[in-house]
N, C-alpha and C positions, 0 to 999 in steps of 0.2 A: 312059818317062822316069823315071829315078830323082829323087826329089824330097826334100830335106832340112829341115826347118824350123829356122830359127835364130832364137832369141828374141832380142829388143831390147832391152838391158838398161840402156843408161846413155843424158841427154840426148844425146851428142855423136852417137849412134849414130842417133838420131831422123832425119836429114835423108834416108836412103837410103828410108827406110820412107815419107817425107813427099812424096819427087820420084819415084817408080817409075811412077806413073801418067802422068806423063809422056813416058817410053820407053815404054810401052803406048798410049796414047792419038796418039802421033804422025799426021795426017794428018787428025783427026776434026774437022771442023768445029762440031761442036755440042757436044761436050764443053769446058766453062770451068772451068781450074782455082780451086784455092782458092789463099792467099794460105799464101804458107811461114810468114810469120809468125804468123798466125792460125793454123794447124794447129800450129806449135811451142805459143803459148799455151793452147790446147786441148789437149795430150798430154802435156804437163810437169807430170808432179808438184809440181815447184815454181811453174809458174804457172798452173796450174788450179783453184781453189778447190773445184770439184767431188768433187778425191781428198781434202776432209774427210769425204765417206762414199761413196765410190766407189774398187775398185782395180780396174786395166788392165794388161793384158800386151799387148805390140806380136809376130807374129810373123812372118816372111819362110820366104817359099817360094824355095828356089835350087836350082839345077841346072844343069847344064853349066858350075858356075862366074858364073853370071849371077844376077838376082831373078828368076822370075817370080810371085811373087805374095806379098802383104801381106794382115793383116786385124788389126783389135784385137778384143779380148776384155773386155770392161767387166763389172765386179760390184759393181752399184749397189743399194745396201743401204735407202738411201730407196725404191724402186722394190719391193724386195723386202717389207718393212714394209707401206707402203702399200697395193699391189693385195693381199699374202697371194699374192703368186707368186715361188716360189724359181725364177725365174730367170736365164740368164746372158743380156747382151745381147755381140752382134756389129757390128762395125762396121768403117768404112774400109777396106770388101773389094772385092779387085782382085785378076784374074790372068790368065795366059793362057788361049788355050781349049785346054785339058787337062784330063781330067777325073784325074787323076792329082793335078794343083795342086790344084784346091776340095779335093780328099777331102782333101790331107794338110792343109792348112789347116784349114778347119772343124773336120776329127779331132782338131787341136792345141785348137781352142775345145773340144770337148764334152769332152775330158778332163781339164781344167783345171773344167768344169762337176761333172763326176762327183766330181771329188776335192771340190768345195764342197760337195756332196751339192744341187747341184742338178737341177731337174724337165725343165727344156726352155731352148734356146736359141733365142733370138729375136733378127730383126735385119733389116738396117743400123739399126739405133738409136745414135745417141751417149749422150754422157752428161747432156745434157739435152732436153728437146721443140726448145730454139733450135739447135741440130746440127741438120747433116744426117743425112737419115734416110728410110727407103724405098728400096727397089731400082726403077728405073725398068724396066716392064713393057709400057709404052707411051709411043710419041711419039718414037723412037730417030730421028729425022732433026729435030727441034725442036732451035733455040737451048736450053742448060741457064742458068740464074742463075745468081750468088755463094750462094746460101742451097741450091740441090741439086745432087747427086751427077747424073752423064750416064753409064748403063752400057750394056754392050753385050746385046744380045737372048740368048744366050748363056750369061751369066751365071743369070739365074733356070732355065734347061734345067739347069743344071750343080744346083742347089741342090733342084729336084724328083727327081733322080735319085737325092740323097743322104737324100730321104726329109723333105725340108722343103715346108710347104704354106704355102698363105695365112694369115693372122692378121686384116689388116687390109687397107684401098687409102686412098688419097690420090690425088682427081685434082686436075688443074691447070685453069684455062681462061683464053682470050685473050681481051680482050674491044676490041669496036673504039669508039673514040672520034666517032661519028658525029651529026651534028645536034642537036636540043635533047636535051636529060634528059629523059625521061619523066617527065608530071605528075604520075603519079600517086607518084612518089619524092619530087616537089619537096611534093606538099600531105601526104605524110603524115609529112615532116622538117616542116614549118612546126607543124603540129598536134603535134607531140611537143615543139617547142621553146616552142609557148606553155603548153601543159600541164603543165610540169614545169617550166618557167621555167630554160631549158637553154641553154646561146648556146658559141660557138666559141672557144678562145683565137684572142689576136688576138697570135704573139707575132712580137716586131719584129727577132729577132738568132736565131743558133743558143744563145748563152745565157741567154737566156730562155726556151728549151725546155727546153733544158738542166736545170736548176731544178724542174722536172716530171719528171724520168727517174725516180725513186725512187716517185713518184704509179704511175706506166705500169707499172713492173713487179710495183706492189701490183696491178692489175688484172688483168694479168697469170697473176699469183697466184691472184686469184680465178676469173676466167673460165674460164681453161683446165682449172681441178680435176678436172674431171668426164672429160678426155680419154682421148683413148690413148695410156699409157704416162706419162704426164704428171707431175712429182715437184714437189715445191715449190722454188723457188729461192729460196739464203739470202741473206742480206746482202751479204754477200764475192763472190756468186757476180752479185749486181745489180751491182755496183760495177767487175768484171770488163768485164759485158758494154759497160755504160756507158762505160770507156774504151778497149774496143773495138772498137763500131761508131758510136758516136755522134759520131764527128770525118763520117760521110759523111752527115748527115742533114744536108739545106734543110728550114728550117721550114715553106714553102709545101707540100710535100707529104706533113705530119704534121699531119694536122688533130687537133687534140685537145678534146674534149667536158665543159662544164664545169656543174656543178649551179647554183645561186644565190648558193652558199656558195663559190663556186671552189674545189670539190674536182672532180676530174680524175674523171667517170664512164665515159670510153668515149675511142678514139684511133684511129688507122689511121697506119702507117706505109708510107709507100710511098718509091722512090729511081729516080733515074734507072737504066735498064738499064746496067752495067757491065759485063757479058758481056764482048763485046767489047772492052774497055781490058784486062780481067783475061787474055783471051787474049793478046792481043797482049806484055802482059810477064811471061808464062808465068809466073803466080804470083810475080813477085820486083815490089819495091818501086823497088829501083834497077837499072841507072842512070838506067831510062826509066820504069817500071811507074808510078811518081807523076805523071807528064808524062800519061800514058794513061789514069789516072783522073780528072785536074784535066778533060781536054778533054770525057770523057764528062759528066762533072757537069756543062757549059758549053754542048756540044753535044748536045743531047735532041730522040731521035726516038722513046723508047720507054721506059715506064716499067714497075719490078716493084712489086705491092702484096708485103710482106711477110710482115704480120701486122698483127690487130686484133683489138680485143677490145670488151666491152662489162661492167660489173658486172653480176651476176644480177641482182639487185634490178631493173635495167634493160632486162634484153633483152624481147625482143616487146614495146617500147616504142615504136619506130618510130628510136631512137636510129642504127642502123644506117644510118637515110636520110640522117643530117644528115651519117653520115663520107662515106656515097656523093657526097652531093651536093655536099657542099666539094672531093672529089677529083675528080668531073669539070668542074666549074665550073674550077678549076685548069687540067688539062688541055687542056682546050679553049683557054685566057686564054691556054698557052705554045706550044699550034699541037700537040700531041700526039696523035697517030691511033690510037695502041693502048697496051693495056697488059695486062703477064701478073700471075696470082694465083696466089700462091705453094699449097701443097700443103694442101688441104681432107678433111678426112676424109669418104668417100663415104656415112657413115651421117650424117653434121650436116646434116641437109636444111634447118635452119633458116637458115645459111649461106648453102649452094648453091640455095635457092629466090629467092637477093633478083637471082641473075644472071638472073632469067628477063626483068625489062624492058630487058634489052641485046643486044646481038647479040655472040652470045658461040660460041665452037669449044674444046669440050674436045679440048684435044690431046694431054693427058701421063695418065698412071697409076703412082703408082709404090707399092711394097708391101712388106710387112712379114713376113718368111718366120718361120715356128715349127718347131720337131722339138721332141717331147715326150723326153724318153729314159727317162721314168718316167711310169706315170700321175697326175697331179695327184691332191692327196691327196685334193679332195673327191671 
């Protein structure tokens, strides 16, 4: 297969790069696209706040006259700064199975790395921790969310071949919604809440949550620091996310954690699964995609935990139980049997230790490939 890569150069050009995956993905049930709008506001220089210290090139794989395959290339300067790793990140990689596509693609990232004088390329990462990110490694017959990437088995074969390994993993797990909470979640949220004199917003509107977004992603800020790959998010870049994903949040299933002084210590977001609405209007908003989101928001059989945090100062405080225990308390109240938890990294056992009073099935793995193409300076 002769393979040619054509770079992406203007927004208008953005859309072929954004819908390819779906002339590839045709037929796959478990794959859920993303929302064209959202990937336009994500990849536009103009409305990414992120390319204040981030820059991206979009590249296409064609041949025969057709796409077969995409991938960007991020050099995130915060990231670089931060760990002390001149690295380039990859991302929104997609192609056939060719081993001819990966190589020219990829080749198109690590040369764009070399000329930065960077060490190694690393990926699926976007341009923040809130992208998706991770190659999915396991679980390839699982529903995917709105928040990860669904790829084929295939893909990670192509990527060892080309001499990329492991870096990191992220698993998932399902957890089922069955009989009481365990007590021993319920007495060590009660002990935390009187010890620290710690109580739940109680809020009555989505704009009263609302009003606390800028609290969430200071902890945000805090919590995650210590992660992987993990950069700080600025001002412009909070304010971004807040308008938009915050039009899909119900209050009842953002429990948010409040000191004495009603400062916001700890939160969990969670959302009705939308999988299936996002499928069904193949990433577009109109003339139906809105219709198919209202109904899932309305009709709930299954819910995603997102993301949640807790301040340092806080954790292994038992704070974690009082988010556990208001979301199943929740869940139970609206008749809900299961729900999935978004991408945990496999080293936070502090995390993944609180699922052990649940009956819970890890069913996903997904992963973060490295190729060195220098040795790290130290």
């Amino acid at each position: 297969m002769d393979v040619k890569i054509k770079e992406i150069s203007k927004p208008k050009n953005l859309r072929a790069f954004i819908r390819f995956p779906h002339t590839l993905r045709q037929g796959d049930s478990s794959w859920v696209p993303a929302l064209d709008f959202d990937e336009m506001n994500t990849l536009r220089k103009d409305k990414n706040p992120a390319f204040e210290h981030c820059q991206a090139r979009y590249f296409l794989a064609m041949a025969e006259g057709r796409i077969v395959g995409r991938v960007a290339a991020i050099n995130n300067h915060l990231h670089s700064e931060k760990w002390d790793q001149p690295y380039l990140r990859f991302g929104w990689i997609d192609f056939e199975d060719h081993q001819e596509v990966s190589e020219a693609l990829l080749g198109a990232v690590e040369d764009w790395a070399e000329s930065l004088g960077k060490t190694a390329v690393h990926g699926p990462l976007g341009f923040t921790d809130l992208d998706r990110e991770g190659m999915l490694v396991e679980g390839f017959d699982e529903l995917a969310t709105l928040a990860t990437s669904h790829d084929q088995p295939y893909y990670a074969e192509h990527l060892a071949r080309l001499g990329y390994v492991k870096d990191v993993d992220w698993v998932e797990v399902e957890v089922a919604v069955e009989g009481d909470l365990d007590e021993r979640i319920s007495r060590v949220a009660e002990i935390s809440r009187k010890r620290y004199k710690l109580r739940l917003l109680e809020a009555k509107n989505k704009k009263e949550l609302l009003s606390y977004a800028p609290a969430l992603f200071e902890v945000i800020n805090e919590a995650y620091s210590h992660l992987y790959g993990v950069v700080h998010l600025t001002d412009k870049q909070v304010e971004a996310y807040v308008k938009q994903y915050f039009g899909f949040v119900v209050p009842d299933f953002v429990p948010v954690v409040l000191d004495e002084e009603g400062r916001m210590i700890a939160f969990a977001i969670s959302m009705p699964s939308l999988s299936r609405a996002l499928q069904k209007g193949k990433g577009k908003l109109f003339p139906l995609g809105w219709a198919h989101l209202l109904y899932a928001l309305k009709k709930i059989d299954r819910m995603d935990v997102y993301l949640g945090a807790v301040r340092p100062e806080y954790q292994g405080r038992g704070v974690n139980a009082i988010l556990m225990e208001s979301l199943y308390q929740v869940y139970q109240r609206r008749g809900i049997k299961q729900f999935h938890v978004n991408p945990m990294l496999e080293s936070n056992f502090q995390v993944l230790e609180q699922w052990q009073y649940f009956k819970t099935r890890q069913h996903k793995r997904r992963r973060v490939f490295i190729k060195h193409l220098v040795p790290d300076s130290e």
